[in-house]
N, C-alpha and C positions, 0 to 999 in steps of 0.2 A: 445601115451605115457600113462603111467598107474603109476598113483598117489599111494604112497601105503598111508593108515592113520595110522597117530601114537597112538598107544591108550593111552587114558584118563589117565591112571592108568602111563602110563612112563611118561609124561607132569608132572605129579602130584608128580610126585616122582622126579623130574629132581628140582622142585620150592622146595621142601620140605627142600632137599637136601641144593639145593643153600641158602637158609635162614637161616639152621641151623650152615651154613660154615660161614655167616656172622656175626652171633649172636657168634660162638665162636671166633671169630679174635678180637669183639668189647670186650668180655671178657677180654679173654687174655691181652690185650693192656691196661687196668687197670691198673694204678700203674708201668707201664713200662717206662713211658715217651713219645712214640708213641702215635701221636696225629693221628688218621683217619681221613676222610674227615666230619665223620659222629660226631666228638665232635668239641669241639670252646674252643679255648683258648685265652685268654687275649694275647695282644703284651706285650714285653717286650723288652725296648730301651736299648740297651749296646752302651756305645762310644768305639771310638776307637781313641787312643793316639799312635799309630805308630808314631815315629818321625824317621825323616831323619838326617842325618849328620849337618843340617844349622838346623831342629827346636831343636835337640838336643842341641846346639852350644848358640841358642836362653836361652833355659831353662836354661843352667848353666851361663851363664854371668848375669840372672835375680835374681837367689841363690847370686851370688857374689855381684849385688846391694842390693840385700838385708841384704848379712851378714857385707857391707859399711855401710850401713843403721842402722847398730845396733851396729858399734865401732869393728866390725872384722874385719882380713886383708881377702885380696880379694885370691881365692882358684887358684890356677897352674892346667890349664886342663891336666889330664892326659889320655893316647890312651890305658893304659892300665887299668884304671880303667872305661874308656869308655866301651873298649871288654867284662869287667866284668859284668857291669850293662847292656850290651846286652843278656848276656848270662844270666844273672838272671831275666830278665822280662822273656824274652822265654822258659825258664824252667818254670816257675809259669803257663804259659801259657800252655807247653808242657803235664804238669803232672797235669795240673789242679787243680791247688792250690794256696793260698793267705796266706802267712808265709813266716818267713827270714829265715825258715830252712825246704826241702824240705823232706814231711813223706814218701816218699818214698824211695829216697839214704840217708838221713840225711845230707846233705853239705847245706851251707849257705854259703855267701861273704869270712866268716875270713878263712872257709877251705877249700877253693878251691884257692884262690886268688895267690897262688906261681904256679899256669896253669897259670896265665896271667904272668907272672916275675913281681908279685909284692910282694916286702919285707917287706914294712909298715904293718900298722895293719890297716884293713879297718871295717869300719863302714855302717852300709845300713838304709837310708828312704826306703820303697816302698809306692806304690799306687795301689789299683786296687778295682776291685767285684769281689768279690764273687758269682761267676756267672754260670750257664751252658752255654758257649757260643754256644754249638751247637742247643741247643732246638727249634725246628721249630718255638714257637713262638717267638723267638728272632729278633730283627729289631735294624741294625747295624746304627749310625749315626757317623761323625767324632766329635771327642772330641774337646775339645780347651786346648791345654796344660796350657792356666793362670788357670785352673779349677782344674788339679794336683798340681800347686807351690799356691794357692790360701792356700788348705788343709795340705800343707804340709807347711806353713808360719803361719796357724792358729792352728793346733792341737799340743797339748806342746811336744811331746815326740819327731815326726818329726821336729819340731823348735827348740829343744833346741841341737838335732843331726846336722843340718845346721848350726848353728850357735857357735858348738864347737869352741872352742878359738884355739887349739890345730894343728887342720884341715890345711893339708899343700897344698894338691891337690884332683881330685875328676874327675867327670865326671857324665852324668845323660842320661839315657834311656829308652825308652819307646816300649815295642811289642803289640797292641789289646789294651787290657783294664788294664794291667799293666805297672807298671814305677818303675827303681830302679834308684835311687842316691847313688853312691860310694863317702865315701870319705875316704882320706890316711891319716893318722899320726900314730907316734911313740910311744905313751906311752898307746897303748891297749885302746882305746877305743872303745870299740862298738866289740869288740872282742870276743864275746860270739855268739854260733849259741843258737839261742832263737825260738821257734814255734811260 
């Protein structure tokens, strides 16, 4: 058997080569978001607040102690403001975005709300980050939904939206790292799609 040898000069060109190909990938990948093996990036903890039919069911009867709690009558769960606030966490989620009016189609709760056969005039809390959730350094943990109604009981504008006097029914949902609270009544409030 007869060995052939590879000369010096294609080895050397073969390393050169390979070096230069990694030196541009790590370029490139600058400012891309692509983390290589060869950078480090901090972790970064996002919860997640997916709720199911019973914790969703949880969160809105804890609104309704709470809007007891402060001389409100208690909100009529409704299924189609449930569908609604399903369908607005998972857009926010979908189009990757955190606003009660979405920059990409422009809809929010109040115009879209007659897709779900709702006639009221609805109003929206949301919750969420503003987040990259795909970013490899991202590290996904479950949320506790009392950490949504905590913020949404203590920041004035979400409290004083829960707590409308007005508010006849409602419902509340959560997809990943967002959460919307619908709620129904007659005389336009919260009526406005707002960024």
């Amino acid at each position: 058997m007869i060995v052939k040898q590879v000369p010096a000069v294609i080895i050397y060109a073969v390393v050169v080569i390979g070096a230069i190909a990694i030196f541009v990938a790590i370029e490139n990948s600058k400012g891309s978001g692509i983390i290589l093996n060869f950078d480090r990036c901090d972790e970064i903890v996002f919860k997640d607040y997916t709720t199911d039919e019973k914790e969703a069911s949880i969160m809105f009867e804890k609104i309704n102690q709470f809007r007891v709690s402060n001389n409100k009558s208690r909100l009529e769960f409704s299924n189609e403001a449930y569908q609604l606030a399903e369908f607005r966490a998972k857009d926010m989620v979908d189009f990757e975005y955190y606003a009660y009016t979405n920059p990409a189609t422009n809809s929010c709760a109040e115009n879209i709300r007659t897709n779900y056969r709702i006639t009221d005039h609805v109003s929206e809390s949301i919750y969420g980050q503003d987040i990259d959730r795909l970013s490899p350094c991202a590290i996904w943990e479950d949320g506790n939904i009392q950490e949504v109604l905590d913020e949404w009981f203590s920041k004035e504008s979400t409290k004083n939206n829960i707590l409308y006097a007005n508010h006849i029914a409602g419902a509340v949902n959560c997809f990943w790292d967002k959460c919307s609270f619908i709620a129904l009544n007659s005389d336009g409030h919260g009526n406005k799609c707002i960024a």
